[in-house]
TORLUMMAR-943317 format. One record per residue (C-alpha): x negated, y negated, z negated; residue in three letters. Coordinates in steps of 0.2 Angstrom, whole numbers, plus 5000, padded with zeros to 4 digits. Layout:
BEGIN
XYZALA
...
! end
This chain:
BEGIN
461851764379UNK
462451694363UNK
463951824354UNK
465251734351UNK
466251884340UNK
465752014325UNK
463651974325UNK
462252094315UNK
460652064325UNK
461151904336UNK
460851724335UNK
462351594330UNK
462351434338UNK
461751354321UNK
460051484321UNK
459751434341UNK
459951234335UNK
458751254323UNK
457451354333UNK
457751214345UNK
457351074332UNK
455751144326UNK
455151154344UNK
454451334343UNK
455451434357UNK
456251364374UNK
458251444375UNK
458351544393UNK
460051634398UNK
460151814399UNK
462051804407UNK
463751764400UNK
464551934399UNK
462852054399UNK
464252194409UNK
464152354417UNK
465252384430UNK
466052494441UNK
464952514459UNK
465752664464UNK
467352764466UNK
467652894453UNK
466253054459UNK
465253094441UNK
465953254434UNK
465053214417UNK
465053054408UNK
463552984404UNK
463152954388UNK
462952754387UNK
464052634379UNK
464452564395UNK
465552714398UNK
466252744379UNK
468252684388UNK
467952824399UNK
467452944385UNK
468952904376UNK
470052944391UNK
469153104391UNK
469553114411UNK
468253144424UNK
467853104437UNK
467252924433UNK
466352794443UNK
464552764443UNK
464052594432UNK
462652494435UNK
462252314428UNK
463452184435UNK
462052064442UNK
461252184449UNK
462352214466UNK
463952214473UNK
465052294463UNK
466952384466UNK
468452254465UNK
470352314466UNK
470952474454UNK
470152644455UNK
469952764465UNK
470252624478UNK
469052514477UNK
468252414488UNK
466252354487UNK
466152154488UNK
465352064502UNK
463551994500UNK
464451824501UNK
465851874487UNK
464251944476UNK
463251784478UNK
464851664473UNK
465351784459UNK
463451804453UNK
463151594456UNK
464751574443UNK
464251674431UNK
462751614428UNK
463351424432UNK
464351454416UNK
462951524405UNK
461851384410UNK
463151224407UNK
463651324391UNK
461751334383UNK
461451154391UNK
462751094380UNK
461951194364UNK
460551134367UNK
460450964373UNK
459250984388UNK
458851064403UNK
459151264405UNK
458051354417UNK
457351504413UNK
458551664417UNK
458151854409UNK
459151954420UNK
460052094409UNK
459452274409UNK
457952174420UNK
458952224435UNK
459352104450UNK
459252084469UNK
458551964482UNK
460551904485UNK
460551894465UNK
459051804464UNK
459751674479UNK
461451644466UNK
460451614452UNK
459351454462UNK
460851384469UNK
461551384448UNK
460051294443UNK
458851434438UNK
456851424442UNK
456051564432UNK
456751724433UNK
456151874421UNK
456352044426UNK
455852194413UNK
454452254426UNK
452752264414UNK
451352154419UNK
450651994414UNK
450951814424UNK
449551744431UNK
449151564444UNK
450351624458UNK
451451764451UNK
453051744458UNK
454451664449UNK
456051734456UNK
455251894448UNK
454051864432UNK
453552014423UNK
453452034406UNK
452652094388UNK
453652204377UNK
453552154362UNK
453952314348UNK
454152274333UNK
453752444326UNK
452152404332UNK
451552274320UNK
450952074321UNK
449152144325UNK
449752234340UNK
450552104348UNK
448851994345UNK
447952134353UNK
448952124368UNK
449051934368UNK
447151924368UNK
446852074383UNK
448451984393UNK
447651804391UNK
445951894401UNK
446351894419UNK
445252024422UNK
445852144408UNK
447852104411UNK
447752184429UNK
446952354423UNK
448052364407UNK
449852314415UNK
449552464425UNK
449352604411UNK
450552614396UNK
449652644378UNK
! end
């Protein structure tokens, strides 16, 4: 996902480049568009409070449909209230697109091969997983906790979070009991 307006806290194509050069990280898509959209008709009679529903705040006029990560399932085409849910089929061509695009798009950053997919919000689907192989995609990480071990599956690779409020001897900490096969079972199912 590389911003291509305002920026504070996100990489330019220059930074990725460079990160690339020095050969410390690998460059993964995390989608083109990063959306929430619509997967219902209007039915919520209070807004929730997420960004995703700020328009709808504005308009001040309830009710409002239910949002939910655009990878993550069919969602509503035509104009509300009448909307219709896509078809598997029309989700895996939509979702095999998007992320068709993201891929070519950091290939061409970057110069080699892009096969590593975070799906935003960590939320996906078995059909979702399916679009994203047939765009080229191997590894997919979700958000679930857990470490990755000989075998895990890689339509569905778990993940550290890495806080940075934490601190540098934190993370090491974490690093060293996820590196123990026999610790990183036990730990990735209790939250300290």
């Amino acid at each position: 996902y590389v911003l291509t307006g305002k920026r504070a806290a996100w990489l330019s194509r220059g930074e990725i480049r460079e990160m690339l050069h020095d050969g410390i990280i690998e460059l993964g898509s995390h989608s083109v568009r990063h959306r929430k959209y619509r997967v219902s008709k209007p039915r919520l009679s209070e807004i929730p409070y997420h960004w995703a529903y700020a328009p709808y705040r504005q308009l001040g006029e309830t009710p409002v449909p239910v949002l939910a990560p655009e990878l993550a399932g069919p969602i509503c085409r035509g104009e509300s209230p009448s909307c219709y849910k896509e078809t598997t089929e029309q989700f895996i061509f939509r979702v095999e697109q998007e992320l068709r695009q993201s891929r070519e798009a950091l290939e061409a950053l970057s110069g080699g091969p892009i096969t590593a997919l975070a799906w935003p919000w960590g939320a996906y689907c078995r059909a979702g997983q399916r679009a994203a192989q047939a765009a080229g995609f191997e590894l997919l990480f979700t958000t679930k906790r857990g470490a990755v071990r000989k075998g895990s599956n890689p339509l569905a690779i778990s993940r550290l979070e890495v806080r940075p409020h934490k601190g540098l001897s934190w993370f090491s900490n974490r690093m060293t009991i996820y590196s123990q096969s026999q610790f990183a079972s036990l730990y990735s199912r209790i939250r300290l």
